[in-house]
FITOR-49059 format. One record per residue (C-alpha): y negated, z negated, x negated. Coordinates in steps of 0.05 Angstrom, whole numbers, plus 5000, padded with zeros to 4 digits. Last residue first. Example, Ala and Ser with C-alpha at 12.3 -4.5 7.8 and 13.67 -1.06 7.14 Angstrom:
2
502148574727 509048444754 
***
This chain:
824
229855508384 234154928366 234854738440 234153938426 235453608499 231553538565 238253628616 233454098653 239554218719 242354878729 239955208789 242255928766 246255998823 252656288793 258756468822 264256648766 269757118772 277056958786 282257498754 287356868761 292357068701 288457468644 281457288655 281456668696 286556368650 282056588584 275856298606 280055708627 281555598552 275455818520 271355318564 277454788551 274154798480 279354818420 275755518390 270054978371 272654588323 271554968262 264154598251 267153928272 272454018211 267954208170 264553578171 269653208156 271453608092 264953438068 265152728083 270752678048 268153007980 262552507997 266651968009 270851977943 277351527942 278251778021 281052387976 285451997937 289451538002 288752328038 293352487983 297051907975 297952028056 301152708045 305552407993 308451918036 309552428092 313052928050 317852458037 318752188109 319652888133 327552838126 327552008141 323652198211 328952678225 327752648302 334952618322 336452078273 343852208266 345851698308 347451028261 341651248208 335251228246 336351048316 342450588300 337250288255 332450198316 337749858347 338049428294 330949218291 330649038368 336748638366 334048228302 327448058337 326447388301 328547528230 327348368241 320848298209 322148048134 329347968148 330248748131 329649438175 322449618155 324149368086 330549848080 328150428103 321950408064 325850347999 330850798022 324951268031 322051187969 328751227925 330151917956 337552157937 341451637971 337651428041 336052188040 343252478043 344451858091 339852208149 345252768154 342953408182 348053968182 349054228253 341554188273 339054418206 337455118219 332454878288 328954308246 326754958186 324955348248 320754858277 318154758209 319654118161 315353718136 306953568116 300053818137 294253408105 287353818135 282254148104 285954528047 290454808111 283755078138 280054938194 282155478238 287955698212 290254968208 286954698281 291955428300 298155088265 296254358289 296354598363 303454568377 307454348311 306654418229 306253748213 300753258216 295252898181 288853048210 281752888185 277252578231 271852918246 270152798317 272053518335 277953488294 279552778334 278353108406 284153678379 290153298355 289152888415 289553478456 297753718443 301254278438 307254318467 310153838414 317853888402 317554398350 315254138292 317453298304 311052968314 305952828257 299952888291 296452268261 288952278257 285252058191 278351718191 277851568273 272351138299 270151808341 276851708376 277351008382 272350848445 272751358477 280251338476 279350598507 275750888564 280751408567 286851028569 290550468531 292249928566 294249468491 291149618422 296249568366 293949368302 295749438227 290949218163 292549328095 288049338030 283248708041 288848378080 295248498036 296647937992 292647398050 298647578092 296747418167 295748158179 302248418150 306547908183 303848038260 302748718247 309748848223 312848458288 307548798329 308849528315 317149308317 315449188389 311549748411 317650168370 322849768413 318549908479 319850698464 327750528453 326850168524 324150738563 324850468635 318050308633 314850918606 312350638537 304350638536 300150798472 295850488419 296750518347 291450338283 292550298214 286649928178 286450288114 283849968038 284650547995 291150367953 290949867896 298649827865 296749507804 300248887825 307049157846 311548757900 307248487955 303449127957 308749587941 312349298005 306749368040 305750078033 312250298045 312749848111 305250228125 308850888117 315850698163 310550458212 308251238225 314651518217 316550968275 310651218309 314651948318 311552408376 319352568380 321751808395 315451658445 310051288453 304351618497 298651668447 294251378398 295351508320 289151318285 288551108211 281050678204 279450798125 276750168115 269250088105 268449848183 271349268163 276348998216 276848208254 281748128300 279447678370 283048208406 277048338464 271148208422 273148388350 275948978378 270049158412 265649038344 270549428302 269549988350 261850048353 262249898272 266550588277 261851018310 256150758267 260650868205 261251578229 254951698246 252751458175 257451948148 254252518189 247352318163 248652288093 252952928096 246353228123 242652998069 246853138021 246853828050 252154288032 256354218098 250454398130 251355148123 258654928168 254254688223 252655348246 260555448258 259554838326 256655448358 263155618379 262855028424 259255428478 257955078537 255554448498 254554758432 247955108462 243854438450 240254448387 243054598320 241553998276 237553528322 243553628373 248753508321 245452898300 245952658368 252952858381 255052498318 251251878345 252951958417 260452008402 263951908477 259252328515 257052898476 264052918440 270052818486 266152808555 262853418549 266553738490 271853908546 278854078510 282354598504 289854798508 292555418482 294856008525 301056398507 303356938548 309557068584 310357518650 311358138619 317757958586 320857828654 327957928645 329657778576 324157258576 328356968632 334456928595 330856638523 328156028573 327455368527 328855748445 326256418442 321956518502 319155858508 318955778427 314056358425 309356008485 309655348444 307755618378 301556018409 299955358446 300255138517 305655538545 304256128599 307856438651 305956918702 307257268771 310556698786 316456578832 322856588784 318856218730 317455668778 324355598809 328055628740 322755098719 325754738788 333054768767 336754558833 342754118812 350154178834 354153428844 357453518806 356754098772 352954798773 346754818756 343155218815 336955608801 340856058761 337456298689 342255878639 347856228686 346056948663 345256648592 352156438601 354257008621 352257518576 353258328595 349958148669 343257898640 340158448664 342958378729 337857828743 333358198764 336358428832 342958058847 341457458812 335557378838 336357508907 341756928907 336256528868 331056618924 336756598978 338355878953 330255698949 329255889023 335455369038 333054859001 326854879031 329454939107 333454329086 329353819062 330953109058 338153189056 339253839034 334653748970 339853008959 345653478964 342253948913 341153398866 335053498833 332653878767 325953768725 325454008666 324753448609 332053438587 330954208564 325753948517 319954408495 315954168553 308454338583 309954938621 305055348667 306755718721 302456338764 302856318842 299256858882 303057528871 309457168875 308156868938 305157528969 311257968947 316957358971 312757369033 313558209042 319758219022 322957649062 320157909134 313857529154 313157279223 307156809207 309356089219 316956149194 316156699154 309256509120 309755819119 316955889093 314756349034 309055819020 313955199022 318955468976 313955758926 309855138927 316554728909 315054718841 309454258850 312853828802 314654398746 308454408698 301354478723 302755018789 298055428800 296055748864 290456358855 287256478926 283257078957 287557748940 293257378935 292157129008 289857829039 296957859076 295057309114 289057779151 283757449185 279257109142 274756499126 278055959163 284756279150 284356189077 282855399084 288655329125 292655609079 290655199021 290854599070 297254799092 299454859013 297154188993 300753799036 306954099030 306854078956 304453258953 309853139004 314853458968 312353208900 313152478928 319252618969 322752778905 319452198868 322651628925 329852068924 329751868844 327951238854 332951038913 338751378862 336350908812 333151188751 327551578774 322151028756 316251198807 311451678779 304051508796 305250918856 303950738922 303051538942 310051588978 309750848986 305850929052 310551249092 316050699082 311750189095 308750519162 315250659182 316949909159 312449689212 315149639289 321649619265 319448879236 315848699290 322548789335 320148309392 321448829443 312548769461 312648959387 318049569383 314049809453 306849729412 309350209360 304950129297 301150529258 303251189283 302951769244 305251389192 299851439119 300251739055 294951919010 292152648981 288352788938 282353368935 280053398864 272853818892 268254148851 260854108836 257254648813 248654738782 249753968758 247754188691 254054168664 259954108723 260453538767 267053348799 267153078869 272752658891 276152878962 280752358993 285952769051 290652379095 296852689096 301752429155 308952269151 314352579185 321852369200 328352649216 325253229238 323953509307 327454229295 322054609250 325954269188 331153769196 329653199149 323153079116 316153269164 311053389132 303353279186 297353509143 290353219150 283953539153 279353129199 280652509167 276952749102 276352069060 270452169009 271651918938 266551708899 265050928906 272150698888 274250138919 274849378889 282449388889 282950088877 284750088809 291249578824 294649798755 300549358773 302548948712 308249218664 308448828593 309949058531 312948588472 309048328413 310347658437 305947888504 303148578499 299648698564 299749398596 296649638666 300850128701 301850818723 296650838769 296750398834 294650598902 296351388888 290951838915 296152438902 293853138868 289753828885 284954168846 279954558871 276355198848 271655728845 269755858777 262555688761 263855558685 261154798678 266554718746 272255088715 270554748650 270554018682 277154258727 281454428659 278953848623 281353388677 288053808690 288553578607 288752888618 293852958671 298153308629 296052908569 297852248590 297651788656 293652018720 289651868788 288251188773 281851278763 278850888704 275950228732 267750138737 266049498727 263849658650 259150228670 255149648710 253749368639 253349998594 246550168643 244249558616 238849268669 232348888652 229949098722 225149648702 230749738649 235250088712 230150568731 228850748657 235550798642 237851298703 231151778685 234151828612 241351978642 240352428704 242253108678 247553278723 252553338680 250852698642 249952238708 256552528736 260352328668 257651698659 258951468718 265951758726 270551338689 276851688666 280252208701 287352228685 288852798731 296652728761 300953138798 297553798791 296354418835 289954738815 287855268869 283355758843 279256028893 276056838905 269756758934 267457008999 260556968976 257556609027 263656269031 263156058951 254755878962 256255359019 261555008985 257054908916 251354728964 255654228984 257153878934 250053998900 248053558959 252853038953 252952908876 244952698879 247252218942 253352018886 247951808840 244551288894 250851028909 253350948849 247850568827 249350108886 256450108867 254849848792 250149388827 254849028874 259948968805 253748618773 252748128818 247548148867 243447578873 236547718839 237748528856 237448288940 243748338981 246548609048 252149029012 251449679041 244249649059 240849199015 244049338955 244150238968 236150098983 233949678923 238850268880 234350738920 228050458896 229450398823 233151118826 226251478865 221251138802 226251388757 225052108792 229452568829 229153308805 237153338804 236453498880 233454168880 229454248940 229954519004 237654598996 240955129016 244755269090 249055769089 251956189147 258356509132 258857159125 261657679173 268757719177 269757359238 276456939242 
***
């Protein structure tokens, strides 16, 4: 490939600078031509993709110019590997970035249009399920809003993760079919797909399946950069063999397409069948072997030299499944470029960089070698010498302690043997980072003590972000709003400048304003819920948040063991008269996660009796909101009062939730794990209801902890204990009740909800006493938006290109007028 630049073609005129009148005509145009319809008949749904239509022209251009302007410059590209990015709806989000939003109304009110209405057909992308994928969103809106090069990579999967319905107060699966309608954004790229072959390596394979490349644009602020999720979907190479038909054998003829196409049918198949399992291997292999031709591919298009590929491209790899990047590059450049092992194994580390997302050894990912050997040999093999190399070279430091010297193989030995893939990604990266400051200490003390012992250089700590785009300007119009008028516009790419509101804290008038955004926020949400649950709430409650993937460690049942306490004293003590709360949950249990579906289920069983008691319903309301995701986060988060992050201390990465609500001012009630401890120094420990044990604190009593010792020396938690567990709920669930005892008392409670549960209590009697007197509340909430702004996904990727990627930014300076306060 020539070395001379790449010709560039720029745009004539700036895009963004289309007018209202130009929208209204071209949404006329997108109806008529692509759907054959006038605006009188078209339904809704027709014009939500006609407006798309006309947006996504806007989206094209600066697409390209953004491609254009990196080969011109030869840029250096980050290369985002991640197996899920939970999206959201992209309307909005396009027509904010790009500054389109007043001229989009006016076109559409010419026709007496909503532009909330055609939002409303639009599905969330099915592209992701919790806060990893959440945050690989965040990650590529800053790296877009900051000019980095970039492109993430993932699976188009069919379904998402799934759609939930709570019938009898129990979840229900349904297939998230987001696609069933289409999705007006993403652009199929035939001309770049990827042949893997499974089996037998470079000698025919046992079998191959074709990657068929989906690109979906991501707009940065200002619209100056748009960036490309490129994901990828499975398809035969064949559709159909005509010899199989004219045989008779229809059915041979088409279960290689079947097969091929349920490698990206669905986000995270359950692994807990030996067919499962081998289904989510070949998903991440595909999805890694896929990704890394095209990377490749994409570097030889612009240069000549392979060995320049650190030099031009940054891999990472978002957690452990696209592991096998390090495999698959060394064998690309061996078996297709005639490297010798040093020199690969010195490019791949050079150009790969790891991040965790786990505290839990269960949670690393290992596979069973036989099962590796079967479906990918040549892989298995690469990764073998890897570890042998290893443990012969670096791993000789750990030659005085052998059992940290076998913590660090790649191979677990057993039966059958296991391949470690966090061993993997550690072993090939030039760096590693955790998520939070607590998280990256606990890595190297507590997860992966061996390899800090023989890479100290490698780990850093990096803590999450995330984009005040969507998650405050977007979702909270009303707070945003007043924090435009107040301070002007800067906050948006630099959140720092969130600290000028803290001179406002002061202001009656100010406090006046941001508490009436608040109740506006959370009349917004009462309404919806009114709507779609048919439950009625008073916006004057204190609305108690905790949303987000159920799980034992994240701790609902802590949550429920509180509003059980509370209830009890209701129904029991007349001049108990607590702030009236309505305690709200919402979260998805992975399918085969039945002690998860047993807290969704207990949720309901207390809502159900606590709601319909006319003793507790103007002082205690509990609900669980079904699907949610990040349309229905949107919708909840700047609701929020009080935010629970009250996981177990050191189980929590770090966590993003915690974060969106401090920027929304809510208040947070949590213990001393992942991000809480830097919200803390930033906000202020005064600011915020912290509570429990310390990682430390959980780690000392691991051989000693005995949840009885609080059952018979804390009167409030047996009390709470023993309602939550008795006939009042449990009389028609009684199976789900006791297992959740077993939980609790029977095993030890893992999770020591009963040890923090005192120190729980009283943190919410103190945020019960300090709701007791809005303004002193509304103080405290407003400092927690002003302190927010070190939790931006701006500081965060500034950070990874700085210290891990060394990727600079490529500015045009063709930022879009977005027409908002400037404060100058």
């Amino acid at each position: 490939m020539s070395t001379d630049p790449l010709p560039q073609q720029p745009l004539h005129h700036d895009p963004t600078a289309v007018t209202s009148e130009e929208i209204a005509a071209g949404l006329l145009e997108h109806l008529a031509v692509e759907s054959a319809q006038r605006l009188y008949e078209a339904p809704d749904r027709d014009r939500f993709f006609a407006l798309a239509s006309e947006v996504r022209e806007v989206l094209m251009k600066r697409w390209l110019d953004t491609r254009d302007r990196y080969r011109q410059h030869r840029s250096k590209r980050i290369c985002f590997l991640s197996i899920e990015f939970l999206l959201g709806r992209a309307m909005r989000n396009n027509i904010t970035n790009l500054g389109l939003e007043p001229r989009v109304r006016d076109a559409l009110e010419r026709y007496g249009i909503q532009l909330e209405t055609l939002e409303s057909h639009e599905h969330d992308a099915g592209l992701g399920n919790g806060g990893l994928g959440r945050l690989a969103a965040c990650f590529l809106d800053s790296m877009t809003t900051l000019a980095l090069p970039a492109v993430g990579y993932t699976l188009r999967y069919e379904y998402g993760i799934f759609k939930q319905e709570v019938r009898d107060g129990y979840q229900v699966e349904r297939p998230d079919n987001w696609l069933r309608f289409g999705d007006p954004w993403m652009v199929r790229r035939s001309d770049l797909r990827q042949q893997v072959e499974f089996g037998d390596f470079g000698h025919g394979g046992r079998d191959h399946v074709i990657g068929v490349p989906h690109d979906y644009p991501v707009a940065g602020w200002g619209g100056e950069t748009v960036h490309t999720i490129r994901c990828w979907s499975a398809v035969a190479p064949d559709a159909l063999h005509l010899s199989e038909i004219a045989a008779g054998d229809y059915e041979a003829a088409v279960s290689r397409r079947i097969e091929a196409e349920r490698l990206t049918k669905l986000l995270y198949p359950d692994d807990r069948t030996a067919a499962g399992k081998e289904l989510r291997l070949r998903q991440e292999f595909f999805f890694v072997c896929c990704s890394v031709a095209d990377i490749v591919r994409r570097f030889l298009f612009e240069n000549d030299d392979i060995t320049k590929l650190p030099d031009a491209v940054a891999i990472h790899i978002n957690d452990t499944h696209p592991a096998l990047a390090i495999a698959e590059l060394m064998r690309i450049l061996m078996d297709r470029h005639g490297m010798g092992w040093d020199q690969a194994w010195e490019i791949t580390g050079r150009t790969v960089a790891y991040t965790n997302h786990t505290l839990m050894p269960e949670a690393l990912e290992k596979w069973p070698l036989p099962l590796m050997e079967r479906l990918m040999p040549r892989h298995l093999a690469i990764i073998l010498e890897i570890n042998r190399r290893f443990l012969d070279g670096p791993g000789r430091k750990l030659a005085g302690n052998p059992v940290r010297l076998s913590e660090a193989s790649i191979v677990e030995e057993g039966e059958p043997k296991q391949i470690r893939m966090a061993n993997l990604a550690v072993i090939g990266s030039h760096s590693i980072n955790g998520v939070s400051q607590l998280h990256s200490k606990l890595i190297q003390e507590r997860l992966m003590p061996q390899f800090a012992e023989v890479f100290p250089e490698r780990f850093r700590g990096i803590t999450n972000g995330v984009t005040p785009r969507r998650w405050l300007l977007q979702a909270n119009p009303d707070l945003s709003g007043l924090i435009l008028d107040t301070i002007g516009d800067g906050w948006i790419t630099d959140l720092d400048q969130l600290r000028r509101l803290e001179e406002h804290a002061e202001s009656s008038t100010f406090r006046n304003d941001y508490a009436g955004a608040k109740q506006a926020a959370k009349r917004r949400f009462a309404e919806w819920v009114g709507q779609h649950l048919r439950i009625d709430l008073d916006p004057t409650f204190m609305f108690d948040v905790q949303v987000k993937r159920i799980h034992e460690y994240k701790r609902q049942l802590l949550n429920l063991l509180h509003v059980c306490w509370v209830y009890r004293n209701l129904k029991e003590d007349p001049t108990f008269l607590p702030q009236p709360r309505v305690v709200v949950f919402a979260g998805k249990a992975a399918p085969g996660y039945e002690r998860a579906k047993d807290v969704i289920k207990a949720i309901n069983s207390v809502a159900d009796i606590v709601n319909a008691d006319p003793d507790a319903r103007d002082r205690l309301r509990v609900l669980f909101i079904p699907d949610y995701g990040i349309t229905n986060a949107e919708r909840i988060i700047p609701a929020a009062d009080l935010s629970e992050q009250i996981s177990l201390a050191g189980t929590e990465a770090s966590g993003t939730g915690n974060m969106k609500f401090c920027l929304n001012g809510a208040l947070t009630i949590g213990t001393r794990d992942g991000a809480n401890i830097e919200i803390a120094e930033e906000v202020g420990e005064e600011n915020m209801f912290l509570f429990g044990l310390s990682a430390s604190e959980v780690a000392e009593s691991e051989s000693w902890y005995d949840p009885c010792w609080h059952l018979d020396h804390e009167p409030r938690v047996r009390s709470a204990v023993d309602f939550l567990l008795g006939e009042t709920f449990a009389w028609k669930d009684p199976a789900v009740f006791a297992r959740l005892g077993d939980m609790l008392i029977g095993e030890g409670d893992r999770w020591r909800h009963l040890a923090d549960l005192g120190g729980y209590l009283d943190a919410q009697q103190a945020a019960d006493r300090l709701f007791a007197t809005p303004d002193d509340w509304c103080r405290t909430a407003v400092l927690n938006t002003a302190r927010g702004g070190r939790f931006s996904s701006d500081r965060a990727i500034r950070e990874y290109a700085e210290q891990i990627w060394k990727v600079q930014p490529v500015r045009t300076g063709l930022a879009a007028n977005h027409g908002l306060p400037t404060g100058d």
